[in-house]
Backbone as CSV, one residue per row, in Angstrom:
resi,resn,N_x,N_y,N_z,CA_x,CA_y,CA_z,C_x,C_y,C_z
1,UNK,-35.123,-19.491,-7.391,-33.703,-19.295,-7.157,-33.034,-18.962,-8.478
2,UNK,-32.434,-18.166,-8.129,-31.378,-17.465,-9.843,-30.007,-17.708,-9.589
3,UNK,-29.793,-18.728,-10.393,-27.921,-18.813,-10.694,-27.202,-17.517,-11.743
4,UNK,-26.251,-17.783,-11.839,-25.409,-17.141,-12.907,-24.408,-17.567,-13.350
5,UNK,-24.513,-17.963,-14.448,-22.849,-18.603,-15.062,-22.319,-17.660,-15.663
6,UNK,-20.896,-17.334,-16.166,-20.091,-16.302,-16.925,-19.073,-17.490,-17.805
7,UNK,-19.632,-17.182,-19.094,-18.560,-17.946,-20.310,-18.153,-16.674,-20.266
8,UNK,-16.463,-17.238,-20.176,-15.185,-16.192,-20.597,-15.111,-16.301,-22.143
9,UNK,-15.298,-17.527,-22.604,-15.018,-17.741,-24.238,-15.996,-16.963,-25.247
10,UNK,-17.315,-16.687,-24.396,-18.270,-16.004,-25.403,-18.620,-14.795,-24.989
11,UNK,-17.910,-13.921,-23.676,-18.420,-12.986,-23.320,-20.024,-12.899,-23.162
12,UNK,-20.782,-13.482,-23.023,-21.591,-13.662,-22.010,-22.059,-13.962,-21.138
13,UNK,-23.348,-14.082,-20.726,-24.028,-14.212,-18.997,-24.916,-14.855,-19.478
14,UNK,-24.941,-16.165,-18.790,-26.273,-16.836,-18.906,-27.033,-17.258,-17.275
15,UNK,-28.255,-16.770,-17.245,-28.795,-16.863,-16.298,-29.728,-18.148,-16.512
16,UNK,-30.091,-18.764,-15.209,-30.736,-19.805,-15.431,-31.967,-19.523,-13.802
17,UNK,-32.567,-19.436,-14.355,-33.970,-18.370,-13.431,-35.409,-19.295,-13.976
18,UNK,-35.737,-20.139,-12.947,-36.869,-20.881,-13.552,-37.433,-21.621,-15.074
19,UNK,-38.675,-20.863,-15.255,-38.664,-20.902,-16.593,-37.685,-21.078,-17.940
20,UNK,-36.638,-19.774,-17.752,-35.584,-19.569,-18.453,-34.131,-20.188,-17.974
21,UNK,-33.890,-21.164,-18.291,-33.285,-22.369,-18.078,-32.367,-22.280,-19.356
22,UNK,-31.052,-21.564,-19.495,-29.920,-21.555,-20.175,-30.140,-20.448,-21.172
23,UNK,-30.928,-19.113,-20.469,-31.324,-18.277,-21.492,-29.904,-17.252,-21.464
24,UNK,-29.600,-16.823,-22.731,-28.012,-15.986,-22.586,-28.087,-14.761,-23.322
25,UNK,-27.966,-14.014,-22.194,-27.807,-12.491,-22.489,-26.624,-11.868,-22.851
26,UNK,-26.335,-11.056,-23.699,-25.115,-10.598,-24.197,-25.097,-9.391,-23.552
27,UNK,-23.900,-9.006,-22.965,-23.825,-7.609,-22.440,-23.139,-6.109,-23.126
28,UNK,-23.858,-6.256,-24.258,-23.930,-5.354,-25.450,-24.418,-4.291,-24.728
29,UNK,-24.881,-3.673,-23.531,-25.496,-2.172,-22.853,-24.239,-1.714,-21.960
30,UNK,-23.626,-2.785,-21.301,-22.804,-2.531,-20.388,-21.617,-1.957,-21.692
31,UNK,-21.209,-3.355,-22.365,-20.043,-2.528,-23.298,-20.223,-1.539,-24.306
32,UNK,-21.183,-0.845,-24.495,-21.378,-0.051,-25.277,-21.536,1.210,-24.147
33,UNK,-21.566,1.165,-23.135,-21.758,2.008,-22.286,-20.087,2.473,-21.559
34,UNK,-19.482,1.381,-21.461,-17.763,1.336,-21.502,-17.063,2.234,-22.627
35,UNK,-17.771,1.315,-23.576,-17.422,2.515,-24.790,-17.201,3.860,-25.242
36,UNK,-18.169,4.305,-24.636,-18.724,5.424,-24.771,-18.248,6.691,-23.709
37,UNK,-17.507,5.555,-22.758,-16.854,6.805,-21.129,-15.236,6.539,-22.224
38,UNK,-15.203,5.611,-22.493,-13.752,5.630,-23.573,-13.282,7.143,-24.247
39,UNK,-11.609,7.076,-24.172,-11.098,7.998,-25.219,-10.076,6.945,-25.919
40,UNK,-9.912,7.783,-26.784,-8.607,7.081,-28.045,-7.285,7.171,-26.952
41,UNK,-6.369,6.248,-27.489,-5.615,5.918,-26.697,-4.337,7.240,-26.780
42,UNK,-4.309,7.741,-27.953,-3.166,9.095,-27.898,-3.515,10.028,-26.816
43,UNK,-5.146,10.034,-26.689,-5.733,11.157,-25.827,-4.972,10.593,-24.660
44,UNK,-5.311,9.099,-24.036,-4.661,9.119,-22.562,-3.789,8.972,-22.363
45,UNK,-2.881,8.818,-23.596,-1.272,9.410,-22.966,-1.130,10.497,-22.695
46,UNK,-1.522,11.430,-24.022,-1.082,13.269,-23.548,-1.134,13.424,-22.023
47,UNK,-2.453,12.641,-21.490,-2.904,13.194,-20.181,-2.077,12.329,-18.820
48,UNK,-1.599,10.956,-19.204,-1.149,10.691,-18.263,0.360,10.079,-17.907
49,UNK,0.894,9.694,-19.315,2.414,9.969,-19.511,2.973,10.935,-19.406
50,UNK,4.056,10.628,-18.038,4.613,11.653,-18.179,6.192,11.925,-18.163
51,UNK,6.938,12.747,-18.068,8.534,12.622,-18.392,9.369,11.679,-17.828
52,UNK,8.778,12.041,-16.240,9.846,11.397,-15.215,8.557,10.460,-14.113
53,UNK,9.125,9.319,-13.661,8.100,8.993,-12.612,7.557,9.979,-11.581
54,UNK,6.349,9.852,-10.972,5.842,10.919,-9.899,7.025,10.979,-8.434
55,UNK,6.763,12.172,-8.264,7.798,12.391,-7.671,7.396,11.702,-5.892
56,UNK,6.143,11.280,-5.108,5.729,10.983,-4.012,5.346,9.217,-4.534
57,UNK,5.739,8.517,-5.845,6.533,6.961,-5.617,7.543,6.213,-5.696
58,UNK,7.686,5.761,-4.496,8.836,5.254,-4.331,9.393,4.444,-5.525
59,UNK,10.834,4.749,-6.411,10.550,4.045,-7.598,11.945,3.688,-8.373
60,UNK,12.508,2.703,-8.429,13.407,2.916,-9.113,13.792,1.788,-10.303
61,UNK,14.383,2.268,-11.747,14.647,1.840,-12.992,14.581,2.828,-13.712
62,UNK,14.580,2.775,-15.244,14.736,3.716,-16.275,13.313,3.904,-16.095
63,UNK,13.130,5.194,-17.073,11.284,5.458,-17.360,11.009,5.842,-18.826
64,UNK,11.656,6.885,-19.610,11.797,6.852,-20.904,12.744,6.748,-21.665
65,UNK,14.111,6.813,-20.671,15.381,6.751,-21.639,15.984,5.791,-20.707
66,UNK,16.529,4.882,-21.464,16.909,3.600,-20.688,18.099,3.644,-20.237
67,UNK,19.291,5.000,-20.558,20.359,5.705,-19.965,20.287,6.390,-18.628
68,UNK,19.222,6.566,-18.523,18.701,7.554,-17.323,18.444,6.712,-16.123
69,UNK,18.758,6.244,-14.961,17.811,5.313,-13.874,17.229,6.589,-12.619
70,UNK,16.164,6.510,-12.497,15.735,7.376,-11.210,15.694,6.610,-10.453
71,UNK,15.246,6.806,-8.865,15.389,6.198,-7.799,15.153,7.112,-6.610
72,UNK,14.568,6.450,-5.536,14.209,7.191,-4.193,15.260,6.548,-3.500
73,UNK,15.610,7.449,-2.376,16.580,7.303,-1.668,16.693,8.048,-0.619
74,UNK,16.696,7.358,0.645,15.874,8.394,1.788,14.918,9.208,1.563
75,UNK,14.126,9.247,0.699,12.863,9.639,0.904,13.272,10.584,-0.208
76,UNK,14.225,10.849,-1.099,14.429,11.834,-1.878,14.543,11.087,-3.150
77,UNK,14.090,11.674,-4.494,14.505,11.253,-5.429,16.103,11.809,-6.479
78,UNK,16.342,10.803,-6.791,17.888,10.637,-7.536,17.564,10.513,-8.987
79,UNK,18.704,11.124,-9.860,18.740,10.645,-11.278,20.499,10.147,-11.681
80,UNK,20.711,8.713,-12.026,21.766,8.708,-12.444,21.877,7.991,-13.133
81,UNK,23.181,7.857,-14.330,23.380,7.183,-15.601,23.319,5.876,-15.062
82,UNK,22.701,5.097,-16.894,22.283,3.734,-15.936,23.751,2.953,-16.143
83,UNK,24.943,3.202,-16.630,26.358,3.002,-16.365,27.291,3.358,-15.134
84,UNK,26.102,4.056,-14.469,27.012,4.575,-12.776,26.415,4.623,-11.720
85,UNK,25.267,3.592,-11.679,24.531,3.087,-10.657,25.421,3.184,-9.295
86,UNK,24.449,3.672,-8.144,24.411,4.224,-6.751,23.747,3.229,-5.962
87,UNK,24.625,3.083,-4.825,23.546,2.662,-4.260,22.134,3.336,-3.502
88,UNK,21.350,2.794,-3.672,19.941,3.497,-2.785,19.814,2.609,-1.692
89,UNK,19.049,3.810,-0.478,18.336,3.393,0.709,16.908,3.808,0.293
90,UNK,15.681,2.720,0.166,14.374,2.469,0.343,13.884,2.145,1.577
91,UNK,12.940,3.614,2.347,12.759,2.795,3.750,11.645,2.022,3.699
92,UNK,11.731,1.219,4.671,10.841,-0.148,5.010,9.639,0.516,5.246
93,UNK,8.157,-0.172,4.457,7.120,0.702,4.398,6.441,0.750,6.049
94,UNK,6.997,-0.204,6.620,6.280,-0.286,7.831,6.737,0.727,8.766
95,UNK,8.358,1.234,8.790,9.072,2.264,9.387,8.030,3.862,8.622
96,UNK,7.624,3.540,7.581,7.000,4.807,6.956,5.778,5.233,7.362
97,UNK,4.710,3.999,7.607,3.371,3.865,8.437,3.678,4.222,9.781
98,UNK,4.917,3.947,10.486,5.330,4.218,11.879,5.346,5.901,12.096
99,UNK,6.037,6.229,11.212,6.380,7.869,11.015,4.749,8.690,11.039
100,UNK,4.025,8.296,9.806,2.835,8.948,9.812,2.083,8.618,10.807
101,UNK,2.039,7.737,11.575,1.097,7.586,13.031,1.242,8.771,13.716
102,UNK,2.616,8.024,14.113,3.501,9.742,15.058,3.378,10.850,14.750
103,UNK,2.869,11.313,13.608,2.740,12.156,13.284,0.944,12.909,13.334
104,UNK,1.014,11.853,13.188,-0.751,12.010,13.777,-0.979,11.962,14.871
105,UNK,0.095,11.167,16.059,-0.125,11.581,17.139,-0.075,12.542,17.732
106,UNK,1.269,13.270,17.559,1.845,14.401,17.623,0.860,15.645,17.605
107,UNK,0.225,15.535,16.311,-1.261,16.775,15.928,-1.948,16.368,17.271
108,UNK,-2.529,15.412,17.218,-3.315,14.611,18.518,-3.363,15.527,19.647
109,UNK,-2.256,15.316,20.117,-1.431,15.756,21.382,-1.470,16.986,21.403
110,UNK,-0.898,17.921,20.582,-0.893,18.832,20.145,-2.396,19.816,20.279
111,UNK,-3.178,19.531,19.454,-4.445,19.795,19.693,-4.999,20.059,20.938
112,UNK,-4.634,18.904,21.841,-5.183,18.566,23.215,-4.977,19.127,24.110
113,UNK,-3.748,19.692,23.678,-2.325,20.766,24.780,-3.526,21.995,24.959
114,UNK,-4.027,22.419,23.055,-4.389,23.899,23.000,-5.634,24.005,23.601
115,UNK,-6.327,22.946,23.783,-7.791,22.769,24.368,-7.914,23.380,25.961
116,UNK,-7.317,22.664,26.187,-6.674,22.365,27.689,-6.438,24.036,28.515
């Protein structure tokens, strides 16, 4: 029978497997292998910071200028000074899952009409 313990304090794995009874392996392959899919951290901003939040999440507060607040609002996005705050409507995600069903039903149906 093979246990496995994980020290958080030493970053290792010690297995305790018969014979080898508190033997501790360092996972020097795995993190060097992490390492190595790694870029420098300027690289993953260029690539994934970006001006304004994405425009398909629902989202609202400042994002780079703390004057600026964006916000969804009926399903549309808004930009306004963060001194002249609006109110927003956020629809209820479950009314949103409701919509895309129907909408899949709809194709459904649809489909079934042309078969037919």
């Amino acid at each position: 029978m093979r246990m496995l313990g994980i020290s958080t304090k030493l970053c290792t794995t010690t297995y305790i497997d018969g014979g080898r009874r508190g033997h501790t392996e360092a996972p020097g392959g795995i993190r060097r292998a992490r390492v190595a899919r790694g870029r420098p951290f300027d690289a993953f901003c260029k690539e994934w910071v970006t001006a304004q939040p994405p425009a398909d999440v629902p989202y609202f507060g400042c994002w780079d200028d703390r004057t600026k607040i964006y916000a969804t609002s009926g399903g549309q996005r808004i930009q306004m000074d963060a001194d002249k705050l609006q109110g927003v409507f956020m629809p209820n995600p479950k009314d949103v899952r409701i919509a895309e069903l129907e909408a899949q039903l709809a194709l459904l149906q649809a489909e079934r009409r042309c078969e037919a």
